[in-house]
C-alpha positions as CSV (number, residue, x, y, z in Angstrom):
1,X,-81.0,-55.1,-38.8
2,X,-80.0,-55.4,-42.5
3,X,-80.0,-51.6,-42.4
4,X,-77.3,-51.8,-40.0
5,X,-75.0,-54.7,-41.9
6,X,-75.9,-52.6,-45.0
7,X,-74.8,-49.3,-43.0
8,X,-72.1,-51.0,-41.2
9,X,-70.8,-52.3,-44.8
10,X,-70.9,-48.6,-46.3
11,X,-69.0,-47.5,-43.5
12,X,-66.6,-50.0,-43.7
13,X,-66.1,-49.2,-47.4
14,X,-65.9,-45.5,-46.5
15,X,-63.3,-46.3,-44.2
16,X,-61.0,-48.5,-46.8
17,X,-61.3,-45.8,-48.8
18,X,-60.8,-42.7,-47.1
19,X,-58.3,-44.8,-45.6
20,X,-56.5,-45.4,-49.4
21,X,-57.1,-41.4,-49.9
22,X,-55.3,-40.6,-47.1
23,X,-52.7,-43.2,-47.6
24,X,-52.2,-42.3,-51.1
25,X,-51.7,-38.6,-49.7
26,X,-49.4,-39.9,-47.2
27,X,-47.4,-41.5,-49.9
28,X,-47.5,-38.4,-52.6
29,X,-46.8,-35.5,-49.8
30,X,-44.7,-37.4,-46.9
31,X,-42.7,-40.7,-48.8
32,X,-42.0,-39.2,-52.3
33,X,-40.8,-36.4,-50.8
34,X,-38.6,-37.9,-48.8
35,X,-37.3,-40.8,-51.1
36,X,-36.6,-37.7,-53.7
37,X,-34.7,-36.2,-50.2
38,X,-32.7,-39.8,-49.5
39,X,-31.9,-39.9,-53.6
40,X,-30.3,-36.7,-53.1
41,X,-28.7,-37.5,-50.0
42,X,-27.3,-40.4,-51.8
43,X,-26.1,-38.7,-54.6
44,X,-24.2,-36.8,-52.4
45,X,-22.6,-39.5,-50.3
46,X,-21.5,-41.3,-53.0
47,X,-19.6,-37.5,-54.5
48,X,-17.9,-37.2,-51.2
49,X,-17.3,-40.5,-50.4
50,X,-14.8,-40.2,-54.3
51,X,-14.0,-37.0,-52.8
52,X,-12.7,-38.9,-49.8
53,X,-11.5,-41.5,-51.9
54,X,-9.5,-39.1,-54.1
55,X,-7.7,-37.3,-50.6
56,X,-4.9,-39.9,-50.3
57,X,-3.7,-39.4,-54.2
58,X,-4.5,-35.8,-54.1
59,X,-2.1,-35.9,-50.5
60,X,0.6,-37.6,-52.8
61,X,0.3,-35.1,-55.3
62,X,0.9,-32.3,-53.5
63,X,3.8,-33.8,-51.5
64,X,5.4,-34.5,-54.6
65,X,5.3,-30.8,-55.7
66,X,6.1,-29.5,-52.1
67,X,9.6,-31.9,-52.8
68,X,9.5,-30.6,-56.2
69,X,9.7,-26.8,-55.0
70,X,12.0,-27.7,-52.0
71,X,14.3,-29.3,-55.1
72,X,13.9,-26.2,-57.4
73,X,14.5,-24.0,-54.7
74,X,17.8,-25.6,-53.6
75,X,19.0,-26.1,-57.3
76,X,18.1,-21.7,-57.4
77,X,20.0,-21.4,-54.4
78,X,22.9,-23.4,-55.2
79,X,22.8,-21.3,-58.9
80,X,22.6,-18.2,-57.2
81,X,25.6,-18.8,-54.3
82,X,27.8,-19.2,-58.0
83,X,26.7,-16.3,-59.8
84,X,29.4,-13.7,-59.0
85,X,28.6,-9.8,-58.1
86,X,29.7,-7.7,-60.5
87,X,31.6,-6.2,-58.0
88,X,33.6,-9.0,-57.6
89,X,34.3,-9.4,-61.3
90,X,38.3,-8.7,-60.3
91,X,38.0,-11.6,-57.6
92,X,37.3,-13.9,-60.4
93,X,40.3,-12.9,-62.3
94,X,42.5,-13.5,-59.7
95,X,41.0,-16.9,-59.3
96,X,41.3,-17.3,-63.1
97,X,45.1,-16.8,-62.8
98,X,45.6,-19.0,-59.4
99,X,44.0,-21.3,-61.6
100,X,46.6,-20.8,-64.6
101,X,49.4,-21.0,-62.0
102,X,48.5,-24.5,-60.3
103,X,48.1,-26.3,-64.1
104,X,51.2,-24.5,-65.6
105,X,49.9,-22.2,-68.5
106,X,50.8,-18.7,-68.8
107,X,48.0,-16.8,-69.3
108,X,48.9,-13.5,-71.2
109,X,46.0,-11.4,-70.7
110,X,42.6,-11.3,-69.2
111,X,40.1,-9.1,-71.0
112,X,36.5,-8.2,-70.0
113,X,33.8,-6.9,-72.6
114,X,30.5,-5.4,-71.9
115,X,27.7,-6.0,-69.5
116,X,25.1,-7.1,-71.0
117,X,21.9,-7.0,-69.3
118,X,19.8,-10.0,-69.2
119,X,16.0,-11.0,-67.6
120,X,17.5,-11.8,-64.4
121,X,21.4,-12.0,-64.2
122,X,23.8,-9.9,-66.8
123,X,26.5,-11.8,-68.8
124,X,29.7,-10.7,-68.8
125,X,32.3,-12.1,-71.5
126,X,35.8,-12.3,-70.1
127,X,38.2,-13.3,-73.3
128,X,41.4,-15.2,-71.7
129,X,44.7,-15.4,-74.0
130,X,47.7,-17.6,-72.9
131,X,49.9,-20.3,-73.3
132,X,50.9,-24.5,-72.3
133,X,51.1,-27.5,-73.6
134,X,48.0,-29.8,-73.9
135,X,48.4,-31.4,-70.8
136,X,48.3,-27.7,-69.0
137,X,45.3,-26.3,-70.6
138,X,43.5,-29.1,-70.3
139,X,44.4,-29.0,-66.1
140,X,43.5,-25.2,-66.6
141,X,40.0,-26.0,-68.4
142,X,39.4,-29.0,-65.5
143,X,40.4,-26.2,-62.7
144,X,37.8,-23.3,-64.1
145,X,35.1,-26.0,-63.4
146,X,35.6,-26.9,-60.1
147,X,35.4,-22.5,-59.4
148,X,32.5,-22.8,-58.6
149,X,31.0,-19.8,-60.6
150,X,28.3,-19.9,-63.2
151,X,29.5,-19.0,-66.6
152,X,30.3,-21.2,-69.6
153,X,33.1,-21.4,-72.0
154,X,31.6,-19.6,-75.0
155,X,34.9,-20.3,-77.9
156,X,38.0,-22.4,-77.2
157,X,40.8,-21.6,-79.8
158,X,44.1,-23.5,-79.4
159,X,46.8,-23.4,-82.2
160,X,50.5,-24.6,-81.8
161,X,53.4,-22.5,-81.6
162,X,56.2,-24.7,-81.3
163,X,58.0,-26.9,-78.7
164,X,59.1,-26.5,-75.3
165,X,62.6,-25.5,-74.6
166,X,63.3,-28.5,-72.5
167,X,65.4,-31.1,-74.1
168,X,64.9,-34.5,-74.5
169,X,62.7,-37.2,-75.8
170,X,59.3,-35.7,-74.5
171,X,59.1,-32.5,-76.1
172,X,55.5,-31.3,-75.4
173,X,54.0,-29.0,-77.7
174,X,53.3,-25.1,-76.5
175,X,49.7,-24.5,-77.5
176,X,48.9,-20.7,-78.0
177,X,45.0,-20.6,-75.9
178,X,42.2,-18.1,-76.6
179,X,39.4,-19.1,-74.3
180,X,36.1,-17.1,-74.3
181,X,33.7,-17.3,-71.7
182,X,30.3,-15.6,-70.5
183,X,30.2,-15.0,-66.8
184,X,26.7,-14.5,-65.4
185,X,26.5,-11.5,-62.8
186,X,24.5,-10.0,-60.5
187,X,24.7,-6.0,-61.3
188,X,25.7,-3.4,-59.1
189,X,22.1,-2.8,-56.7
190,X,21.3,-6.6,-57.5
191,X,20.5,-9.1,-55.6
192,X,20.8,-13.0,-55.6
């Protein structure tokens, strides 16, 4: 009967430590593997979770620039509805003498240079000559903004003359005008 506690016992040890073998493979094939899988797993969570995180701001950002564009492409469009056609180059010198005629000066003549050609749009100088008093080319300088055409006023030149003819106490200065300006136009076969 000892034989048996002594096998019984052996057994029993056998078993505790076959059992710790396999357990011990269990642990190095199945649970490291997997805790190595959930680390992973983890890692990833957490990069898409500040992925998710980051969505709202990144939504923000790109509505700005959507508003951005719309902006720039209104601001282009409004630019581009004021550049003239060169074809219409004579249109604007009519406008540039109604202009003349509501604030009073005289203009004398109208001149156009060159065509230059730029990246995009030409530039046309137009080189006015004329004459009023202060008050008048001042109206006439106010009146060529509100055209509505892109160009700027390149040289101003004013240099007196004389007086008026009328008589009496408020004798206004005439002021002889030379007004450059660059027109920006769309050539012939452009488009804006």
């Amino acid at each position: 009967m000892a034989l048996f506690r002594k096998l019984a016992k052996w057994r029993l040890l056998t078993l505790i430590i076959c059992l710790g073998i396999m357990g011990y493979g269990f642990y190095r094939v199945v649970l490291v593997p997997i805790s190595i899988e959930l680390d992973s797993v983890m890692a990833e969570t957490v990069a898409v979770n500040q992925k998710i995180a980051s969505v709202p701001k990144k939504i923000h950002d790109l509505r700005r620039l959507r508003d951005d564009y719309v902006e720039a492409m209104s601001s282009l469009e409004s630019i581009n509805s004021r550049v003239t056609h060169e074809t219409a180059l004579p249109y604007f010198a009519n406008e540039l003498e109604e202009v003349s005629a509501k604030s009073g000066t005289k203009i004398s003549s109208i001149s156009l240079g060159t065509l230059a050609t730029g990246s995009f749009y030409s530039k046309v100088p137009i080189t006015i000559t004329g004459q009023g008093s202060y008050g008048q080319v001042r109206r006439f300088i106010q009146g060529l903004s509100r055209l509505e055409r892109a160009f700027k006023i390149s040289d101003l030149h004013l240099r007196t003359t004389g007086f008026s003819d009328s008589v009496g106490i408020n004798e206004e200065q005439i002021l002889d005008v030379t007004l450059s300006l660059i027109v920006y136009v769309v050539p012939k076969g452009g488009e804006n």
